[in-house]
Each structure stands twice: as C-alpha cells, then as structure tokens.
C-alpha positions as CSV (number, residue, x, y, z in Angstrom):
1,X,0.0,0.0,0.0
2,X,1.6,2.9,-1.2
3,X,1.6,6.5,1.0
4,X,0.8,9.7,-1.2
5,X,-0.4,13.0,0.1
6,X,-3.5,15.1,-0.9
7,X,-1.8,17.3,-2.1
8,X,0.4,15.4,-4.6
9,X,-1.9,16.0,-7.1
10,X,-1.5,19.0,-9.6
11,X,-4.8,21.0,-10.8
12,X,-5.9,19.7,-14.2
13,X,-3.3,21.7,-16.6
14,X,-1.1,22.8,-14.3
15,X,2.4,21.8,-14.5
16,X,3.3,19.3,-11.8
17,X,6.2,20.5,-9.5
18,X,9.1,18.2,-8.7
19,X,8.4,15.5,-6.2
20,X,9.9,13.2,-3.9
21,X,8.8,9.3,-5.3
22,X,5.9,8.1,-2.7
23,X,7.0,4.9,0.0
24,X,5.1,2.4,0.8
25,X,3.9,0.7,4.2
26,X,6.4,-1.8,5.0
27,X,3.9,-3.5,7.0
28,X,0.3,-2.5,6.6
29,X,-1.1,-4.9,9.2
30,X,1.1,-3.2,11.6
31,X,-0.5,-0.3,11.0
32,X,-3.7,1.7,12.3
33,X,-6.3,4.5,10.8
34,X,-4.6,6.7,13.1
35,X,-0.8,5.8,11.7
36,X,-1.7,7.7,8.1
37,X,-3.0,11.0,8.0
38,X,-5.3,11.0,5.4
39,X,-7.4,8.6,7.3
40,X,-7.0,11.0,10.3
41,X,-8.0,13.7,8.3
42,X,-10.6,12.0,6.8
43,X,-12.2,11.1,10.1
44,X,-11.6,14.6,11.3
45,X,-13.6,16.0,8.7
46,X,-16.6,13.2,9.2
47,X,-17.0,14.5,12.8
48,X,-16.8,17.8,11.9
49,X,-19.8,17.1,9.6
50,X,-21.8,15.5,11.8
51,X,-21.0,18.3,14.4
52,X,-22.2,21.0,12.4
53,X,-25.4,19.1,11.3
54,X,-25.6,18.7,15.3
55,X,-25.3,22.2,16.2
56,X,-27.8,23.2,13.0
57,X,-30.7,21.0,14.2
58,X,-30.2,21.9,17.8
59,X,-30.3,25.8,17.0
60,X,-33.8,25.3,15.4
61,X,-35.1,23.0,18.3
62,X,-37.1,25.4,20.9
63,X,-35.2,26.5,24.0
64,X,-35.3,24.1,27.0
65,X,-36.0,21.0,24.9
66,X,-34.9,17.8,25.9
67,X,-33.1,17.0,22.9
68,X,-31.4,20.3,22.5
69,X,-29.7,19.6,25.5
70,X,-28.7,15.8,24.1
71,X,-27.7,17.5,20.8
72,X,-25.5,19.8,22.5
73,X,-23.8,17.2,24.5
74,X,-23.3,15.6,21.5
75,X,-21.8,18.3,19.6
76,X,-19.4,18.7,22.6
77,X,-18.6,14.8,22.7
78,X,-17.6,15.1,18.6
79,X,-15.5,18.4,19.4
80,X,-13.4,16.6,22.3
81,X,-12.8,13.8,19.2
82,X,-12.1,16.3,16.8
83,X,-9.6,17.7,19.1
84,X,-8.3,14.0,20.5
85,X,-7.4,14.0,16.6
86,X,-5.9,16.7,16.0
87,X,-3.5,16.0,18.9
88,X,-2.5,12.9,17.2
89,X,-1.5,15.2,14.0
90,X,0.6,17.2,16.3
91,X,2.2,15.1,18.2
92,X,3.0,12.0,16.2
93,X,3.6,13.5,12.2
94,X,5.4,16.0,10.5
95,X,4.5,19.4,9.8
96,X,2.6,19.4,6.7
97,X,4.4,19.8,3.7
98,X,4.0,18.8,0.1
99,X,5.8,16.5,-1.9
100,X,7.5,19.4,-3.6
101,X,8.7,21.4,-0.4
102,X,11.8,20.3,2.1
103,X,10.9,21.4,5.9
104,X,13.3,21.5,8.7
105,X,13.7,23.0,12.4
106,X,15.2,26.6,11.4
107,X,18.4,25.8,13.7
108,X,19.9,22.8,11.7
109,X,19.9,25.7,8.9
110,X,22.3,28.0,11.0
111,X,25.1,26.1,12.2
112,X,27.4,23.4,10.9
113,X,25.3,20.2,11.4
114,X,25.3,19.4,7.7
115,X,28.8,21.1,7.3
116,X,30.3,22.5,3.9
117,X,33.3,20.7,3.0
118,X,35.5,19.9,0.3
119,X,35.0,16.3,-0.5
120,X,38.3,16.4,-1.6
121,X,38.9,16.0,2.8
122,X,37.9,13.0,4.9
123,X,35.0,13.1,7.0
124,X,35.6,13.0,10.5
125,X,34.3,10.1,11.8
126,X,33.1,11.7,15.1
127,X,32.4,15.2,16.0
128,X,30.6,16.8,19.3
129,X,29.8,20.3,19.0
130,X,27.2,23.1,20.6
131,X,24.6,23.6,17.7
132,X,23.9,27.6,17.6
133,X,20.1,27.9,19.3
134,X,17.6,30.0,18.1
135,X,16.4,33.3,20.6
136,X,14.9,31.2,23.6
137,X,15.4,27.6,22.4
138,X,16.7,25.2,24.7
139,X,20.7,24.0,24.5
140,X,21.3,21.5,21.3
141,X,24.2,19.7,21.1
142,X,24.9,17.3,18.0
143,X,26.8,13.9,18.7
144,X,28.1,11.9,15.4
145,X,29.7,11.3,12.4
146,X,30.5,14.9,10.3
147,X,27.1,15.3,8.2
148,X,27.6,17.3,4.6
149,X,25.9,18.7,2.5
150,X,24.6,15.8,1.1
151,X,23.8,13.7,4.1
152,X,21.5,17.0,4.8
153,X,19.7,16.4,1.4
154,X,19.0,12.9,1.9
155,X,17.7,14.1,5.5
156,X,15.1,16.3,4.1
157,X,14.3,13.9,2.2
158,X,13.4,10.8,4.1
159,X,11.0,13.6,6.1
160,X,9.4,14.5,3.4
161,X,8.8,11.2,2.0
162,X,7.4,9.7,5.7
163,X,5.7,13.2,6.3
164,X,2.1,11.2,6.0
165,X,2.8,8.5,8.6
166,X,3.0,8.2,12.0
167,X,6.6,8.9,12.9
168,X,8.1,5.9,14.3
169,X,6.1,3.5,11.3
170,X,8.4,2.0,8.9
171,X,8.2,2.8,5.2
172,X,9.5,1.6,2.2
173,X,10.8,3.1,-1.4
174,X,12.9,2.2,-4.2
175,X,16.6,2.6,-3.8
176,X,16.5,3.4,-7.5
177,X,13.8,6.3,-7.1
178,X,15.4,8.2,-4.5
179,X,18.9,7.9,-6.0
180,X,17.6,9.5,-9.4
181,X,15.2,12.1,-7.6
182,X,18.5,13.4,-5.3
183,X,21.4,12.4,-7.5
184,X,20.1,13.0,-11.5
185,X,21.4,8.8,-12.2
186,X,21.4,5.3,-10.2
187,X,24.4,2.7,-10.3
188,X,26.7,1.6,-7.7
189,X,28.4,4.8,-6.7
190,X,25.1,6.3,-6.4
191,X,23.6,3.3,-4.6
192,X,26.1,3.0,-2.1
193,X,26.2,7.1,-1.4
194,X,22.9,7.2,-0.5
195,X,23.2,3.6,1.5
196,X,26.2,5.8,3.4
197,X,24.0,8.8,3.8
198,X,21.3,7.0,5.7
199,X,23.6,5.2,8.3
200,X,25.7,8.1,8.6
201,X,21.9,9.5,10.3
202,X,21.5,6.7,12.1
203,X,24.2,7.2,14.3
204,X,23.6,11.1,14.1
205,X,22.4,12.0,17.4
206,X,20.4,15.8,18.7
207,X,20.8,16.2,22.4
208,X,18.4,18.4,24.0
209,X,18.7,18.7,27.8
210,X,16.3,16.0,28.9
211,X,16.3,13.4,25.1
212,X,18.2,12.6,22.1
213,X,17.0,12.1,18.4
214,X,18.5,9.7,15.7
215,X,18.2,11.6,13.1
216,X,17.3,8.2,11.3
217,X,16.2,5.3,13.8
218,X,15.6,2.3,11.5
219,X,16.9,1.4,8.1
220,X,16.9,-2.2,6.3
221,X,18.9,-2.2,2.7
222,X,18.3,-5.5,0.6
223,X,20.4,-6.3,-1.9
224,X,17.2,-6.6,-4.1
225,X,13.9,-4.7,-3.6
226,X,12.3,-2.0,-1.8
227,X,14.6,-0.2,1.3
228,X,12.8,0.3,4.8
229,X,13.6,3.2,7.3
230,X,11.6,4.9,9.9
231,X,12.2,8.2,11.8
232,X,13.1,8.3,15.6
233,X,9.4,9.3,17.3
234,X,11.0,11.9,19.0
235,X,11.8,13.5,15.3
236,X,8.8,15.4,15.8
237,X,9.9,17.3,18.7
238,X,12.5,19.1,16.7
239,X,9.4,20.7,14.4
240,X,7.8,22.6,17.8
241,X,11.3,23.7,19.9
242,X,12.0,26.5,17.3
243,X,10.3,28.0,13.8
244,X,10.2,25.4,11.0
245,X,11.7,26.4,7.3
246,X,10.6,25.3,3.8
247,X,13.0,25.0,0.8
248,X,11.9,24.1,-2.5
249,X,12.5,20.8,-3.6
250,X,13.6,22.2,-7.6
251,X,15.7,24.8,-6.2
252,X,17.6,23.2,-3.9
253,X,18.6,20.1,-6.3
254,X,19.3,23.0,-9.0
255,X,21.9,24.7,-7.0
256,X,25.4,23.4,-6.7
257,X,26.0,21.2,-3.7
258,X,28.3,22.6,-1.2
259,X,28.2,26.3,0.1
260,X,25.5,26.9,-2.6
261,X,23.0,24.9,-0.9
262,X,24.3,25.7,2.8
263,X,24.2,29.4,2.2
264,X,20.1,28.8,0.5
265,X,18.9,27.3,3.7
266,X,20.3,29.4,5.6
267,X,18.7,32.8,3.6
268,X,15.4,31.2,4.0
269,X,16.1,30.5,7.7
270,X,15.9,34.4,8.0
271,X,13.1,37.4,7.4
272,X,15.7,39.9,6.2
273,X,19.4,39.6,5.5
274,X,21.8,42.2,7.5
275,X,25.1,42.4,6.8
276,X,27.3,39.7,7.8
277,X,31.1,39.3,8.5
278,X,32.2,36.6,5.8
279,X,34.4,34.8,8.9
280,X,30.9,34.5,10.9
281,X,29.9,32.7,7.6
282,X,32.6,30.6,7.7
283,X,32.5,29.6,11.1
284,X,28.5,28.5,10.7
285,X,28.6,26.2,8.0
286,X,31.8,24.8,9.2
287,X,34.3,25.3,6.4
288,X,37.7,24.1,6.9
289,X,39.3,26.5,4.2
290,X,41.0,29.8,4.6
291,X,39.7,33.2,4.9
292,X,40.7,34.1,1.5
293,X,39.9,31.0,-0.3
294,X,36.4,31.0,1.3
295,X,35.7,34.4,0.5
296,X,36.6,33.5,-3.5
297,X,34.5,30.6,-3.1
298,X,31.1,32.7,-1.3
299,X,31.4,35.2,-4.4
300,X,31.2,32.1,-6.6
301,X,27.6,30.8,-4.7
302,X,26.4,34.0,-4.0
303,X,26.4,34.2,-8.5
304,X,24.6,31.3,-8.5
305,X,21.8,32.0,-5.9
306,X,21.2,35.7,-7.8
307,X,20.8,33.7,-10.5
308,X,18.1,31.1,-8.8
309,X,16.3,34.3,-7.7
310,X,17.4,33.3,-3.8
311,X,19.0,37.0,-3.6
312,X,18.8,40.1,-5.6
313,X,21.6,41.0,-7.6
314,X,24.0,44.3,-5.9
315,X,25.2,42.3,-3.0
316,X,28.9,43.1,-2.3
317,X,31.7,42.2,-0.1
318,X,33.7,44.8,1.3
319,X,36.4,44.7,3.7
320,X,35.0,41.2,4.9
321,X,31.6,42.2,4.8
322,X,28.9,41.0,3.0
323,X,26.2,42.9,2.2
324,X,23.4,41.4,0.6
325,X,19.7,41.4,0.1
326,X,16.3,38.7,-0.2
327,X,15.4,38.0,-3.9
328,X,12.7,41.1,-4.6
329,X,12.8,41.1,-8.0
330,X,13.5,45.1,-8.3
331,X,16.1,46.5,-9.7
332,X,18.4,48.9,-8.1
333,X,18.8,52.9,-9.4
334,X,22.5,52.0,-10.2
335,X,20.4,49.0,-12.7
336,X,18.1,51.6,-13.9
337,X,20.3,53.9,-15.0
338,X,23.0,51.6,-16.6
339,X,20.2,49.2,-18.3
340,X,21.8,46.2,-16.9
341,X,23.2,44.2,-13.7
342,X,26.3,45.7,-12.5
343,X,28.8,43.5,-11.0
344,X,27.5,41.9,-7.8
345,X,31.0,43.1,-6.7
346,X,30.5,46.5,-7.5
347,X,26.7,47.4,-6.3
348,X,26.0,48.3,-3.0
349,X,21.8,47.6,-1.3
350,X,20.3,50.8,-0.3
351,X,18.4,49.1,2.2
352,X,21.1,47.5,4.3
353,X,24.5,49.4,3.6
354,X,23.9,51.5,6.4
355,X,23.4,48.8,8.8
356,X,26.8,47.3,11.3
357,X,27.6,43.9,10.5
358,X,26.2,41.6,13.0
359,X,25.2,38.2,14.2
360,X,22.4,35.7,12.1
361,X,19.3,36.9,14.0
C-alpha cells in the first residue's frame, strides 16, 4: 500500500512541480487508521460534519427542549474527538508539507550540522559540538559522524517522504527512485552514497537537555527490492522547539552542492538579510578553508543564488563584509540607470549598507 499526500496531485493543466517518489507501508497490518494522515484527516472532517449538522438542528429546536440539550452534549462529545485528533496530528507527524517542499527545524539551517566541506577532505568520523540555538530555544548539542551537505539532502528527504505516517512507522521506497530524484542517475556509486547517507543519520544523534533524536532510527537495505527506514518518534519534537523552514525541492537540487545549498537554507532561515562578516559565515557552515579561499569561493555561490532568484543582484563584499539582500525582484537605481546588472561586486543595497555587520538573528 503505497503512502501519497493530498496534495500530490496538480490541478488539471497545471504543470506538476518536482516531487519526492511516494514509500510504501512496509507493514500494513502493523498499521492503524490513526498511523496515516489521510485517514486522520478523513475522520476529522466526518466528525466535523456530523457536528455541524448537530449544532444546525439543535439551534432550530425550541429552547429548554430535551433533545437540544442531548444535541449539544453531543456536539461537545464530537469536538473533544475532533480535538483527541488533531492532537495525534501534532504530536506524532510532521508538519505538513507537500511533496515538492523540504521542511526543517530553522536551527539545523544556522550552524554546521550538515557542514560545507570539500569532498576532496575526509570526514571526521566523530564530532561533538554546541549547535547555535535559536532566541529562547533550549541548549542543542549534535553527537556523530561529520554530516555534509549531502547527508543533509538525503535528510530532508526521508522527512518529506514519511511526512504522512505516524513517525516511528516503517516505510518503504525504491533505492533506485530516490537515488535518481536526489542524484540525477542510479548505479553503484550512487547506490552506495545514499546507502552511506542513511547510516551516517543513524548514528547522528540531537541532544536536548532531557532526550536525544536519531536523526534516522531504523533502516533495512536489501540487496534486491524496496529499502525500509523509519524516523526516531522523538523527530517530531525538533518541528515545535524553534520556527520550521521550507525549501523548495527544484531549487535546492538545481543549485550546486556545497556552500550553494548551505548558504540557501540558511537565507530562507531568516526574514531579512543584515550584513554579515564573511568569517561568521565561515565559522556556521563549518568550512575548513582559509579566509581568503572562502571568501573566492562565497562570491562564486552568492552568483549562482542571484541567479536562482534566492538574492537580488548588488550584494557586495567589502572589507570582509557582506552585504546582501532577499530576492525582490526590483532593480536597483544603479540598474536603472546603466540598463543592466552591475557586477554583484561593484553594487552596494540601499536598504542594508547602512546597517553594522552583526550576528544571524
């Protein structure tokens, strides 16, 4: 039995966007009406029905009558239901998303948990660091192998592929599938990369003060055949801690893997973009390479996300400041009056060049 969500579906003539492939239930008599949340919704929106047919009839009953009472009681019986459901949804899936959007806890887009390094470099094979909190979140340490770029895709991904069942619930999907949806091919290499990615989350481990999460719990890969995983319940606690942030799927496969993608999560992690030191930079998304070398390298992605409409063209980095600005999609005076894009080296932002360089917010 295969798991797809309402929303997979693009309106007649409309374009479909780019999609994660669907999993399956690796065991559907292990599983419940309230372990898929279309059949909670469904049953949701049954009782809201009957509620409001309830509360209609009971309104046109004359006061003090006998069965307006009962109908009332019964309209409050459906609502504590309604409500018993809903808590399900809240506590036991992830955020909804569609199959076209990646979702994730804003502070695993602000820090070096999926860390921007050459590939060119080992991976550590354990790390322990402080993950930087959001404004009144709780301490977060991360405990594990060094997560990339990559093994941050492949994150994203397994969330938004088990987004419609109970977390916890194994699921199932074609090795082949996901390795052409995140990679662009399947053979070995790419099999056993994504095969590496997974375990690499397994032994990933979020510490809050009082639980750790896996960030992948369990994962069987046959040699033939469908793949299982499921997500560590406690997944679901990282969505309500802090403020959750959407990427689009498209986008984020389009842009080049690395500092590209880091510095894209990261923009969408924040409601407007002050200026930044480019060493703070490097410090969050944990590059190893030198000031200078980074710096050449941030010109090189900031191109490339002015060009994926991520920011607006006239950023600028001055003195080890950059200054930069969300994707608008106005032009500048200095554009207007040359009848082009300057350099993105040369065009200061109006809005933010009188601003200190500080902190991420």
């Amino acid at each position: 039995m295969s798991v797809a969500s309402e929303a997979s579906a693009a309106p007649e003539g409309v374009e479909p966007k780019l999609a994660l492939p669907t999993v399956a239930l690796a065991d559907p008599e292990g599983f419940s009406d309230t372990d898929i949340r279309s059949e909670l919704l469904g049953r949701k929106h049954g009782l809201r029905a009957q509620r409001e047919d309830a509360s209609a009839e009971a309104r046109g009953l004359e006061h003090g009558a006998p069965e307006k009472s009962a109908l009332y009681r019964t309209v409050q019986q459906l609502l504590a239901e309604e409500e018993s459901l809903e808590e399900i949804l809240r506590r036991s899936f992830i955020p909804l998303h569609g199959p076209g959007q990646l979702i994730s806890p804003r502070d695993l887009f602000t820090g070096p948990v999926f860390r921007v390094r050459s590939k060119a470099i080992p991976r550590e094979r354990f790390v322990e660091f402080t993950v930087p909190a959001s404004s009144g979140a709780s301490s977060l340490k991360y405990s594990g192998p060094e997560l990339r770029q990559s093994d941050g895709l492949v994150f994203l991904a397994l969330i938004n592929m088990a987004r419609d069942v109970r977390v916890g619930k194994p699921v199932s999907f074609s090795p082949e599938e996901v390795c052409r949806a995140l990679q662009g091919q399947y053979n070995g290499p790419a099999r056993k990369r994504l095969r590496d990615s997974v375990q690499r989350l397994q032994q990933a481990l979020l510490k809050f003060d009082t639980f750790s999460v896996q960030l992948c719990q369990r994962f069987d890969y046959p040699s033939q055949g469908q793949w299982t995983v499921a997500l560590d319940r406690q997944v679901v606690e990282l969505f309500g801690r802090v403020p959750n942030v959407w990427l689009d799927l498209g986008r984020r496969l389009s842009l080049p893997e690395g500092l590209s993608t880091w510095l894209y999560a990261f923009i969408e992690s924040q409601t407007t973009l002050i200026p930044m030191k480019t060493e703070a930079l490097r410090e969050l998304c944990g590059s190893e390479a030198t000031s200078r070398a980074f710096e050449n390298k941030l010109r090189e992605a900031l191109k490339h996300l002015n060009e994926h409409q991520v920011i607006d063209p006239g950023w600028r980095i001055e003195k080890g400041v950059l200054r930069w600005r969300k994707w608008t999609g106005q032009t500048t005076l200095v554009e207007r009056v040359l009848g082009a894009a300057p350099e993105p080296s040369s065009c200061s932002l109006p809005d933010s060049s009188r601003e200190e360089a500080a902190q991420p917010a």
